[in-house]
N, C-alpha and C positions, 0 to 999 in steps of 0.2 A: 582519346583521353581516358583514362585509367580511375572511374573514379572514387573504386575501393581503394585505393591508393589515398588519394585523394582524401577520403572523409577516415579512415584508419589515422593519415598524417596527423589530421587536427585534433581526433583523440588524443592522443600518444601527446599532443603539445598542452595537456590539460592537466596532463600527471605530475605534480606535486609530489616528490616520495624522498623526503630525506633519511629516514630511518628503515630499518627489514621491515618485510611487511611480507604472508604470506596467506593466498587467497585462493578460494576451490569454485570455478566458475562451471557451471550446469548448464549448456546449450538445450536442453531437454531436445536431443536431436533434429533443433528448429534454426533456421537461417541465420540467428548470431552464431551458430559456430564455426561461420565462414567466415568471422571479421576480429574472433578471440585472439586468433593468436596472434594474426597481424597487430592487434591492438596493445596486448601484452607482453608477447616474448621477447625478451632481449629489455626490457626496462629494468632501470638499475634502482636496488632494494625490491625489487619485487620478486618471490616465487612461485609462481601461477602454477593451478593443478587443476586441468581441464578433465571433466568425463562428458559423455554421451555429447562427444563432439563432433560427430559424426552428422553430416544433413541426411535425414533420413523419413523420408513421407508417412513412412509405416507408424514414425514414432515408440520405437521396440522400449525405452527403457520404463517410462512411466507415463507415457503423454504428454501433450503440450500446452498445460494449462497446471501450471506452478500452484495456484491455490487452492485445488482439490488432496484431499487427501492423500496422504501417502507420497507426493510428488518431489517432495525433498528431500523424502528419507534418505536417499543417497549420498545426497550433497552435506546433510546434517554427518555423517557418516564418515564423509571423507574429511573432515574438517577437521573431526575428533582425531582419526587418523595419523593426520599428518599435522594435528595440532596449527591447525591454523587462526588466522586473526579473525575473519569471518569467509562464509560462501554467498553466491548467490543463483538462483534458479533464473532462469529469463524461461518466455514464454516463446510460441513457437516462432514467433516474426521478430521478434528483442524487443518489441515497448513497454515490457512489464517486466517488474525481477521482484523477486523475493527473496530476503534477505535473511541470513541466519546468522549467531551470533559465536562468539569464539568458545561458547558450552557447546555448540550444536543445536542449539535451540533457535527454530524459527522465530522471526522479529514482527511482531504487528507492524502493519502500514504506517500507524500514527506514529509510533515511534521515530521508524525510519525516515517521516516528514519532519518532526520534529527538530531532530539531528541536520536535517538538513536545510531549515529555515536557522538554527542556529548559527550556522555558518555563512549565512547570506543577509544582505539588507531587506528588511521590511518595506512595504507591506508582502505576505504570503496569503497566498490561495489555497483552499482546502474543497475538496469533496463533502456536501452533508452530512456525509459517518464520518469524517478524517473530524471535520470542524466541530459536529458532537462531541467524540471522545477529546479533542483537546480541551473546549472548552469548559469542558466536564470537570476537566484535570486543572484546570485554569493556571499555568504556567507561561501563558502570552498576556503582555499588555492588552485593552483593547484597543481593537483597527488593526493591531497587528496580522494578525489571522483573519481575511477574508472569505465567506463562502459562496460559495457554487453548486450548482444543482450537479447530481452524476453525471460523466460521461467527460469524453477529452475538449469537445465541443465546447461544453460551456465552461471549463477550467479555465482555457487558452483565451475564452472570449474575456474574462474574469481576468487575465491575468492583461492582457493589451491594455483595459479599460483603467485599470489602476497603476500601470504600471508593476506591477508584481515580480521580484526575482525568482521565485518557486510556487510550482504548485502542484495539488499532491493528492491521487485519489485511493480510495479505500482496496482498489483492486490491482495496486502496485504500480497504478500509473505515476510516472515525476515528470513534471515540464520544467520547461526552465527558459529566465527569459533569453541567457546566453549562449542556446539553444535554437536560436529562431522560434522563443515560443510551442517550440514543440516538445513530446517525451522522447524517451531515450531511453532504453534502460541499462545501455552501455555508458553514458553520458552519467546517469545517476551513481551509476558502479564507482568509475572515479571521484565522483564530488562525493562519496563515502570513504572513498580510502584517503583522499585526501582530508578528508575532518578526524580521522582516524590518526593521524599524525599527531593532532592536538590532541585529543579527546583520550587515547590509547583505547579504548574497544566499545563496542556496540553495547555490551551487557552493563559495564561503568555506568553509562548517559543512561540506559533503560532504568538503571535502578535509582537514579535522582528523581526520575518520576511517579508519580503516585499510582498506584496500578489500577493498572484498567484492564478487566476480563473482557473477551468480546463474544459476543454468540452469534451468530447469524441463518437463517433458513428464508427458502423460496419456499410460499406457500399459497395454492392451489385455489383459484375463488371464484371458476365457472361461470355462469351468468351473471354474477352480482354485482353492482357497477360499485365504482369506488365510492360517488356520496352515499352511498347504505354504507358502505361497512366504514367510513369515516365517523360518520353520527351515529355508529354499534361501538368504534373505540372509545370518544369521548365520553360517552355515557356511561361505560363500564369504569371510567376513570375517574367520573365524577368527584368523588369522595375524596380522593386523590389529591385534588386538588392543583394535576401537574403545571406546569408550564408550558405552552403549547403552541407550536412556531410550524409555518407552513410555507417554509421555501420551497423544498423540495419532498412531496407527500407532504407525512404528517411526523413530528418529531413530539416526544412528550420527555419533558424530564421533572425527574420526580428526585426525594432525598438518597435514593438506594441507588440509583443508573437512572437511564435516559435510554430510550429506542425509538429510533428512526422507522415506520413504514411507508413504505414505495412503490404504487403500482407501476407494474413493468408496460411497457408502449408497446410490446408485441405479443405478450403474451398475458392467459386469463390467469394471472398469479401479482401476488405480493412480495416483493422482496424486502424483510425485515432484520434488521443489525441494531444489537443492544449492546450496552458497555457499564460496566457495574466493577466496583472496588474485587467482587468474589464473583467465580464462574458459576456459584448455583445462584446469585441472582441477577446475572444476566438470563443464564437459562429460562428460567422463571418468570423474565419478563417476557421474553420470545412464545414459551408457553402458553403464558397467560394473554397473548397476541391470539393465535391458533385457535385456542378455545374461543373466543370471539369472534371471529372470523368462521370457524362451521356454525356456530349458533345463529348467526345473522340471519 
C-alpha cells in the first residue's frame, strides 16, 4: 500500500482554487519536501514555486526551524520575485509553517489563526499567546475563542473537549478538527489558499485588524523557583494595577499590551511574549520582565 499516495490524494481533494493563485513553498530542506510536489503540481489555477526542496539532514539553506531569524528571508524573496499571492516556510518534519504575505512580509501566528477560524465554525482554540493577542484585539465574540495552555497536547485535548474546528498556537502550530484533530502544516497551507479565494490576500485581512506588535525572549533564571519570581512580577506591577490570569504562567494585561510569562518544564529559563499596539512597547514590557527577573 502506497501510502504517500495515499495521504497526498486526500490533500489534493481539499483544494478549492477557482481563480490563479500563485505560491512559494520553503521545504527548509525538511521531509515536507517529499510530499510538495505530489501535493501541488499539476492543480489547476495554482503555480507552485518550490526552493530548498531538496531532503537534506545537513539543512544547508537556513535550518529547520522557520521562526528563527533570518529563516524566511528566502521564501519573503522569492515571493517578491515572482510576485506571488503569499509563501510559506514549514519546519523540518511539515507541522509548523510560517506564513508570509503577498509584500513579503512574514505574517504573525495570530493573524494566520485568525484567518482561519474566520473561515471555520466556532468554537476555536488558541495557545496562551495566540488567545492574549486576539483577545487584546478583541475582534471575536466571546466563547468564540477558547484557550489552552502551550503545546499540541493541550490544543487537541481543548479542541476534542469542545468540539473545536481549529486550533492555533503561537509557534505555527494549526490543528484542525477535519484533520483528525491533528496539525498539518500542509493541511493549514490549503485551508489558506482556499480562504484566499474569498479574502483576495493575507495583507487585506491583516490590515482590518488592529495591530498588534509582538516581542518575545527566553530568559535565564538559574536557581530561582517560579513562586519567587511570580510574587517579584506582581509586586513590581502593583501600581499597575493589571489584570491578571494564570492559565498558563502568568498573563498581565495592562492599557498599553498585555505579556504572558511561562516557566519552561525543561529548562531553568522563562519564556516571555508581549503584544502592544507599537514594537517599542512591547519591547518595553519584555524589558521591563528581565529587569525583574535578575533583581529577584
Amino acid at each position: 500500500m502506497n501510502y504517500l499516495d495515499i495521504y497526498t490524494s486526500f490533500l489534493r481533494y481539499q483544494i478549492k482554487l477557482s481563480k490563479p493563485l500563485k505560491a512559494v513553498f520553503d521545504a527548509s530542506n525538511g521531509a515536507t519536501g517529499s510530499i510538495l510536489r505530489k501535493t501541488f503540481d499539476g492543480i489547476t489555477n495554482l503555480t507552485p514555486y518550490y526552493i530548498n526542496n531538496t531532503v537534506d539532514s545537513e539543512f544547508p539553506a537556513h535550518g529547520p526551524n522557520p521562526s528563527l531569524e533570518g529563516a524566511t528571508k528566502q521564501a519573503e524573496e522569492k515571493v517578491l520575485e515572482t510576485k506571488s499571492d503569499f509563501g510559506v516556510v514549514y519546519d523540518a518534519d511539515g507541522d509548523r509553517a510560517i506564513f508570509i504575505d503577498n509584500m513579503g512580509k512574514t505574517t504573525p501566528s495570530y493573524v494566520i489563526a485568525a484567518l482561519l477560524y474566520r473561515h471555520a465554525e466556532a468554537p476555536y482554540i488558541a495557545d496562551e499567546t495566540v488567545y492574549d493577542a486576539l483577545n487584546y484585539i478583541g475582534i471575536f465574540k466571546n466563547n468564540e475563542v477558547l484557550p489552552s495552555k502551550v503545546g499540541f497536547v493541550y490544543v487537541r485535548e481543548q479542541m476534542k473537549k469542545h468540539g473545536a474546528s481549529v486550533g492555533a498556537e503561537l509557534s505555527g502550530h494549526y490543528s484542525f478538527k477535519d484533520f483528525f484533530y491533528c496539525d498539518g502544516a500542509i493541511f493549514a497551507t490549503i485551508k489558506i489558499m482556499n480562504a484566499l479565494e474569498i479574502i483576495g490576500s493575507i495583507q487585506s485581512f491583516a490590515k482590518k485588524l488592529s495591530t498588534m506588535e509582538l516581542s518575545t525572549r527566553n530568559i535565564e533564571t538559574g536557581n530561582i523557583e517560579w513562586t519567587v519570581l511570580d510574587r517579584a512580577i506582581r509586586n513590581a506591577f502593583t501600581i499597575s494595577k493589571p489584570r491578571i490570569t494564570t492559565r498558563d504562567g502568568l498573563t498581565l494585561t495592562l492599557p498599553e499590551g498585555w505579556v504572558n510569562i511561562r516557566p519552561s518544564n525543561s529548562e531553568p529559563l522563562v519564556r516571555v511574549v508581549a503584544g502592544a499596539p507599537k514594537k517599542s512597547q512591547s519591547s518595553a514590557l519584555v524589558e521591563k520582565i528581565h529587569a525583574i527577573i535578575q533583581s529577584a
